[in-house]
C-alpha positions in Angstrom: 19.0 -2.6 -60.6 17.3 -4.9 -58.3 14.8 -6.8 -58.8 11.3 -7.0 -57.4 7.8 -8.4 -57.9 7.6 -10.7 -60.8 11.2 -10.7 -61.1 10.8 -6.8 -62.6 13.0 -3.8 -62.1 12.5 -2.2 -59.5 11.9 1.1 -61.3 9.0 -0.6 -63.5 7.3 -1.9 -60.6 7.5 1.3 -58.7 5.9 2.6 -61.7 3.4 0.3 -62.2 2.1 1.4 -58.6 1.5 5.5 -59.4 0.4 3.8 -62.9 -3.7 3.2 -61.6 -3.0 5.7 -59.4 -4.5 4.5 -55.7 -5.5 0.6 -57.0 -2.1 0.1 -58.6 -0.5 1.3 -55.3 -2.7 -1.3 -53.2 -2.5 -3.9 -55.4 1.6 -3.8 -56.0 1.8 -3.0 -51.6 -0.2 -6.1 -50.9 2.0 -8.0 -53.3 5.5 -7.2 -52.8 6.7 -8.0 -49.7 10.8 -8.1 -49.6 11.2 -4.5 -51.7 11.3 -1.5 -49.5 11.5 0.9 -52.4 8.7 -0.5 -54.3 6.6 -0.7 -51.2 7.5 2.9 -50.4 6.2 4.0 -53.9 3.4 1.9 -54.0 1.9 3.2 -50.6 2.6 6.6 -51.4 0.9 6.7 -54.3 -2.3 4.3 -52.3 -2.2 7.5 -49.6 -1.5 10.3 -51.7 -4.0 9.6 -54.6 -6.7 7.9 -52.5 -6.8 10.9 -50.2 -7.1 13.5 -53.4 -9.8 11.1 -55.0 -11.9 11.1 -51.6 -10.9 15.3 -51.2 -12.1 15.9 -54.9 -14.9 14.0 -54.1 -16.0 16.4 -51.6 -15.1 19.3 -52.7 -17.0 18.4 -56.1 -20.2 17.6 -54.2 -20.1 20.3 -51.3 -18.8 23.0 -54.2 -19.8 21.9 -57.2 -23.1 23.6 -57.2 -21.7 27.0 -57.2 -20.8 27.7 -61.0 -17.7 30.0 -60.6 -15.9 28.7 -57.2 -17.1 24.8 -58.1 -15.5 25.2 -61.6 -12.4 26.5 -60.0 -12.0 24.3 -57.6 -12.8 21.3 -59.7 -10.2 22.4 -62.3 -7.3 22.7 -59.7 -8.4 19.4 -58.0 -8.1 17.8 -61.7 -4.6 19.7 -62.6 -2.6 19.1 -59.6 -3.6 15.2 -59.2 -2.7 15.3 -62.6 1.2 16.7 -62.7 2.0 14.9 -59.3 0.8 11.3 -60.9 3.2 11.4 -64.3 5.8 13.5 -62.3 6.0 10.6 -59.6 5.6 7.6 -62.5 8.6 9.9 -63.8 10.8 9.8 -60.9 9.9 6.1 -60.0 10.7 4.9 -63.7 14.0 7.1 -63.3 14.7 5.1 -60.0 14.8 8.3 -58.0 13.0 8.1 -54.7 11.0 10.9 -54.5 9.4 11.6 -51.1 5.9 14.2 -51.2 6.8 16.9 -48.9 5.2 15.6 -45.5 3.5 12.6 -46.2 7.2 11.0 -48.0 9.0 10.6 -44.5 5.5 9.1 -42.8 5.1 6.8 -45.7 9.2 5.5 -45.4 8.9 4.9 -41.8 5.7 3.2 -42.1 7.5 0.8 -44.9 10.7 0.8 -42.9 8.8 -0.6 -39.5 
């Protein structure tokens, strides 16, 4: 296993940046520098939950008012943010380099510039 940021496993670090979900993954991406896989993750996880965190946001203040459609709409946009954070902790602490469908290959190339 290679080693990254602190002298850590790769894996743990990748993990540590879906940990806080979108701080974790700025904090570890402005700190590692030399690990492309723990970069990868880290930014991933900074894109993927900061953009659900600013869509819930939203959709919680433009639907929230409306007591059936808001309460559905707040439940999925609690549930999925939810399954994709410990599945992607999962994968990252299993070393497995699991790319999001579309925004994966965007966030590789980015890391791989």
């Amino acid at each position: 296993m290679k080693k990254s940021l602190f002298g850590l496993d790769e894996n743990i670090v990748s993990t540590i940046a879906y940990a806080g979900i979108w701080i974790t993954g700025i904090i570890v991406f402005l700190l590692e520098r030399e690990n492309k896989t723990v970069r990868f993750h880290a930014l991933q996880s900074t894109i993927l939950f900061g953009g659900l965190s600013i869509l819930g946001a939203v959709c919680n203040f433009v639907l929230g008012w409306i007591p059936l459609i808001g309460g559905l709409v707040g439940l999925i946009l609690w549930a999925v943010p939810l399954f994709a954070w410990l599945f992607l902790m999962l994968a990252a602490f299993r070393g497995q380099m699991f790319k999001v469908p579309v925004l994966g290959d965007a966030v590789w190339a980015q890391v791989n510039k």
